[in-house]
N, C-alpha and C positions, 0 to 999 in steps of 0.2 A: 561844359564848355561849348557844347552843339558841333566842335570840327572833329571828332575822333572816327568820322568816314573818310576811305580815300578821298579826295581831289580830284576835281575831272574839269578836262580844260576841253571846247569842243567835244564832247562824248566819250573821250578818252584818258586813261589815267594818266595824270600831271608826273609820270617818272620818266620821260624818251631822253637821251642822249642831252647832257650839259651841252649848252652853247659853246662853243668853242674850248672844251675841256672844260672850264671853269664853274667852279663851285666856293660859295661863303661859308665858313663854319667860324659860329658864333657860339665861342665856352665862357659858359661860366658865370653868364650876366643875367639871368633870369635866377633869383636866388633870395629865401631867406633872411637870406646876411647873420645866419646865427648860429656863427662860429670862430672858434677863435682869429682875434685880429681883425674879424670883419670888420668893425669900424675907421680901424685903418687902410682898408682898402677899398671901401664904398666910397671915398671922394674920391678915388680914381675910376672908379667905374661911372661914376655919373659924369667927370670932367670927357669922359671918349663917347658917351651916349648918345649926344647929336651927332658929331659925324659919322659914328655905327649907323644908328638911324638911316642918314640918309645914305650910305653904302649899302644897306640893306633895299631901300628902298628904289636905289639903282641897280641893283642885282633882281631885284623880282620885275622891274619894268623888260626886262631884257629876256626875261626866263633862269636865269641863271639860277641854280639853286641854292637855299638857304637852307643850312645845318645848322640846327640847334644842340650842342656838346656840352650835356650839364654833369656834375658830381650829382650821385645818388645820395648820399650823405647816410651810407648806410641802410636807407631806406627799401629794402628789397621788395616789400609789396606796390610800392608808388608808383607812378607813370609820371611820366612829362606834364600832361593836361593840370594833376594832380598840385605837381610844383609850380606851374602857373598861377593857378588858385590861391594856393598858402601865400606865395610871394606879393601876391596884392592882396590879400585877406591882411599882412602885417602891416600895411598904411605906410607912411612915410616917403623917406627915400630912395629905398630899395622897390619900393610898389612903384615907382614913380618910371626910375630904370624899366620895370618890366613892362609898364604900359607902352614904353615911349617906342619899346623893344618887341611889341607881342608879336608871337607868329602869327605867319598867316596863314589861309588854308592849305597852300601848294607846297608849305614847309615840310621839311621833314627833322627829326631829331635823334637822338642815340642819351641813353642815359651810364656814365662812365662810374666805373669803382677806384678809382685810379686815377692820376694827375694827367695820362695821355687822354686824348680822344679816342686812340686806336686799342688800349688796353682793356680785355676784354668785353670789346662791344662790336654791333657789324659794321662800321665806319668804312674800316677798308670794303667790306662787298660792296656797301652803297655806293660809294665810289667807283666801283668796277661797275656795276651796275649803271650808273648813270654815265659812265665812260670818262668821266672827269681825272682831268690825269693836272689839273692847273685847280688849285684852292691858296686861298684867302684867308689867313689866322686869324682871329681878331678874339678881343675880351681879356679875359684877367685870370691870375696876375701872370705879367709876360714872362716874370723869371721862373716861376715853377710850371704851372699848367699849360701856359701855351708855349714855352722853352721844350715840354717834353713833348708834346703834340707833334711842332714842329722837327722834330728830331726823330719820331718815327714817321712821320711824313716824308722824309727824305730815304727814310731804308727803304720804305715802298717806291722809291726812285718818282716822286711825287716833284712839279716845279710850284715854289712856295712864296707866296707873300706876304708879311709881315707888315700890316700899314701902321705907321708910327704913334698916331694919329687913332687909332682906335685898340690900341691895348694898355695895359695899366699894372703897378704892381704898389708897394705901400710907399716909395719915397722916389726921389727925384735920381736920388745915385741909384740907386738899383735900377730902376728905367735905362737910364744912361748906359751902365753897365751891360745891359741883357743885349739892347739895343747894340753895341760894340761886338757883343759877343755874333748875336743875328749876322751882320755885315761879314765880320770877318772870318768867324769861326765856321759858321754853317752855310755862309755867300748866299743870304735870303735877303732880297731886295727889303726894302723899307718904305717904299713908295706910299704916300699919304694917301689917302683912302678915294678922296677928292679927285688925284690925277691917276687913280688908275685904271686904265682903260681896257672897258668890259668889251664884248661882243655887241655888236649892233642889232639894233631890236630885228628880228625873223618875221 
């Protein structure tokens, strides 16, 4: 893949302090698709792709960091770079997601065994690490993976956004449903991806 070296912005390593707390983490959208129900949930993932896209694409204009949060799928020898590869080596529209999706060099990622982002992986350091105490959910599906994400994002006393607008789960009620639950059960804004307002470019 030629980026598996740090990132260096100005001579220096691309990790200094989140722009104003804030950090994207992006689960779940660089993938295979080859598992069960996948088929039912890749036309949600590709309907939130362009404006993930260009929410990504507004977080990196700014510095803001982007987290990449994928299932291993079991795969204990794999890396990230690796699941890259596979996911556009299988063509289609899963390949299609990931191009439109690839990281970039100043990205960073965490490969999870488990539905949270936080369940055994360094998510939480990097976080402390970059000082971001403000992150951005986004990807699929919103009722299982990014429902638990965000749920242990908040035990970390973490302030959470949910954009409506770039998550996805296999039907229309369950959307609705997760989304109800977000507002009122866990009080995570749902702010579309489009009006939410990042740090001004440094």
């Amino acid at each position: 893949m030629g980026r598996q070296a740090p990132a260096r912005r100005n001579g220096a390593l691309a990790d200094g302090p989140a722009p104003g707390g804030w950090a994207l983490l992006v689960v779940d959208m660089i993938s295979a698709w080859d598992f069960p129900d996948a088929d039912k949930l890749l036309p949600g993932a590709q309907a939130i792709t362009r404006p993930l896209a260009a929410l990504c694409r507004r977080a990196r204009a700014v510095h803001v960091p982007v987290i990449y949060a994928n299932d291993n799928r079991g795969r204990w020898r794999s890396d990230f770079p690796s699941l890259v590869e596979l996911s556009v080596s299988q063509g289609g529209a899963g390949a299609a997601v990931t191009q439109a999706l690839m990281p970039g060099p100043e990205d960073y990622f965490v490969l999870k065994p488990h539905l949270s982002g936080f369940s055994g992986t360094p998510l939480a350091l990097l976080l402390q690490h970059l000082q971001a105490r403000r992150i951005i959910v986004t990807g699929v599906a919103s009722d299982q993976c990014i429902l638990a994400t965000v749920a242990d994002a908040r035990m970390h006393a973490l302030e959470v956004t949910v954009p409506r607008d770039c998550v996805a789960t296999q039907t229309a009620r369950r959307q609705a449903m997760v989304l109800e639950q977000f507002a009122t059960v866990l009080r995570v804004a749902t702010t579309p991806g489009s009006r939410i307002r990042l740090p001004a470019r440094r």
